[in-house]
N, C-alpha and C positions, 0 to 999 in steps of 0.2 A: 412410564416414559423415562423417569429415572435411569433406569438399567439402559434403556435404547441409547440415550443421550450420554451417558458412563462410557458404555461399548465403541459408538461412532468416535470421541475423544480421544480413547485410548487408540483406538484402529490410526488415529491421523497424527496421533504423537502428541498429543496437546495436553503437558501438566495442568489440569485446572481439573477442578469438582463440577459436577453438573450446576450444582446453585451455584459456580462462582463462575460458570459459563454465562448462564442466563444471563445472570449483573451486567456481565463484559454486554451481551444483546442488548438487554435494557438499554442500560447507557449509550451505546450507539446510537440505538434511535431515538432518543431521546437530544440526542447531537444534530441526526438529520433535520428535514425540512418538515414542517406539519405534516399531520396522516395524510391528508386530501388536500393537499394545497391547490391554489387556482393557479395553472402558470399564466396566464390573463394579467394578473395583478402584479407580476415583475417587469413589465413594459408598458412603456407609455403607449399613448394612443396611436400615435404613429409606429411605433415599433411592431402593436400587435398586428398594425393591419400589412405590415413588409413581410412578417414571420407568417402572415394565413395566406399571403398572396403566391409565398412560394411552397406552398403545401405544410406549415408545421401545424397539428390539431393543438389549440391553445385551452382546450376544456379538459375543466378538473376532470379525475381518472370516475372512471364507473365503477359502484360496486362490486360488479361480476370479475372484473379486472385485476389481475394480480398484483401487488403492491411493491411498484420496482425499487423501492429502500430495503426489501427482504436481502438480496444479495450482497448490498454494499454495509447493512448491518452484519453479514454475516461473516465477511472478510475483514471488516475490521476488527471484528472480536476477537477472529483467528490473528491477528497482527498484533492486536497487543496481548494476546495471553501467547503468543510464541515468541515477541521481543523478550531480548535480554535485559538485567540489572548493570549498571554498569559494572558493578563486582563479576558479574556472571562474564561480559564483555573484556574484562581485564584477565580471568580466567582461561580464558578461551585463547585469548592473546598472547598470555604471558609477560603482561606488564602490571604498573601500578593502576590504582584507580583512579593517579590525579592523570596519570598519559590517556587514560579515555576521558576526563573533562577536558583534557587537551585539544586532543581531535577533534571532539563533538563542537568548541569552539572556532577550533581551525577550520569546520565543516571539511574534516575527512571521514567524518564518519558520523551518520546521519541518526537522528534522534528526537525524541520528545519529550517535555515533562506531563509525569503521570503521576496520579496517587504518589504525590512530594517527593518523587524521584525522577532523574534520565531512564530512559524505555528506548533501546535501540533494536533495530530492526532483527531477525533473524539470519535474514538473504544476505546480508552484507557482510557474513563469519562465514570461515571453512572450519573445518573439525580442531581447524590449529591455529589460524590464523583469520587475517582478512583478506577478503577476494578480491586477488590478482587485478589491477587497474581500477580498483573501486577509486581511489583518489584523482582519476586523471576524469571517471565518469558524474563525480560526485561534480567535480568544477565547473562543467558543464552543462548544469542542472540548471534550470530556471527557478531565484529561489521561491516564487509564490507557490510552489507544486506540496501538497501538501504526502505525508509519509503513506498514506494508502496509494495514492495515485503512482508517487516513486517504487512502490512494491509492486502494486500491478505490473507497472512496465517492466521491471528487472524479472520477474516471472513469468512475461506471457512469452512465445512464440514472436518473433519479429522475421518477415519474408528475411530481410536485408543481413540474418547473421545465422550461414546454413552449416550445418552439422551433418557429416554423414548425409547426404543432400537433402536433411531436411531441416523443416527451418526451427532455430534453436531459441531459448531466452538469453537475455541477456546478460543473464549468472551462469549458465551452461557455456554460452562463449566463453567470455572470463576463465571460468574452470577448464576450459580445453585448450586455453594457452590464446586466444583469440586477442587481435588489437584492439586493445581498451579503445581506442580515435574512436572505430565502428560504433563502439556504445555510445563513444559521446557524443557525436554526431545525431543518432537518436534522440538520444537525453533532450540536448538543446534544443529540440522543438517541441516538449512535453509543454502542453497546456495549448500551444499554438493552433488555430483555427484551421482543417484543412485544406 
């Protein structure tokens, strides 16, 4: 499995060893919500009975059942083992490394502490620089959205920002010269209830 897990890594560009892949796993899950949690037991009695009445199943998952933290363990491994150092971020920039604790304090540019250092996202670096309107999208960020959530969004497909008529992410915008507003207008409803 070794070799499998070596190969897939290298195929998707990701510096890290297979044992220091798993870690990143581990400790994911280990972050998530217990194996089989009851979601029963995050509402009160009135809540569960609002959430069955409009069809939510509030019973712990089944055996047979796939375990839906597999995917969000799996993303976020890939997010911090392809975040930058801020040395790596100041490189990439062609600044000092106190102008990226700058930023990161300014929130222009988005981050986290890991293993006793800032861990900045990958999506938010071009080859040279930073992506075009990330500062105007960064502001319009809801700040409880945590940095998985902020990368999902900046990477998936949104109808609302179309490329070549189809519809593009919100870093692909960006990179094709797209009004930064468009993203932030997204952004600012990230976490928001449909």
């Amino acid at each position: 499995m070794s070799i499998a897990l070596e190969t897939v890594l290298a195929k998707a560009g990701l510096r890290v060893t297979p044992g220091e892949f798993l870690d990143l796993v581990e400790d994911a899950a280990r972050r998530l919500s217990p194996p089989n949690p009851n979601p029963a037991e995050y509402f009160s009695a009135d809540q569960r009975e609002t959430l069955t009445e409009v069809g939510l199943d509030l019973r712990p998952r089944r055996p047979d059942e796939v375990d839906s933290r597999a995917r969000a363990v799996a993303a976020q491994a890939v997010l911090r083992d392809s975040a930058l150092t801020v040395s790596d971020a100041a490189a990439t920039i062609g600044v000092d490394t106190s102008r990226i604790r700058h930023r990161l304090a300014a929130g222009r540019l988005v981050g986290w502490k890991d293993r006793g250092g800032w861990r900045l996202p990958a999506w938010q670096f071009t080859g040279s620089g930073v992506l075009p309107g990330l500062e105007t999208v960064l502001a319009a960020l809801p700040i409880d959205q945590p940095p998985l959530v902020v990368a999902a969004f900046m990477t998936t497909p949104q109808e609302d920002l179309v490329i070549s008529g189809e519809p593009g992410t919100p870093r692909q915008w960006l990179l094709a010269g797209g009004d930064p507003d468009r993203v932030a207008a997204l952004a600012a409803v990230l976490g928001t209830p449909a």
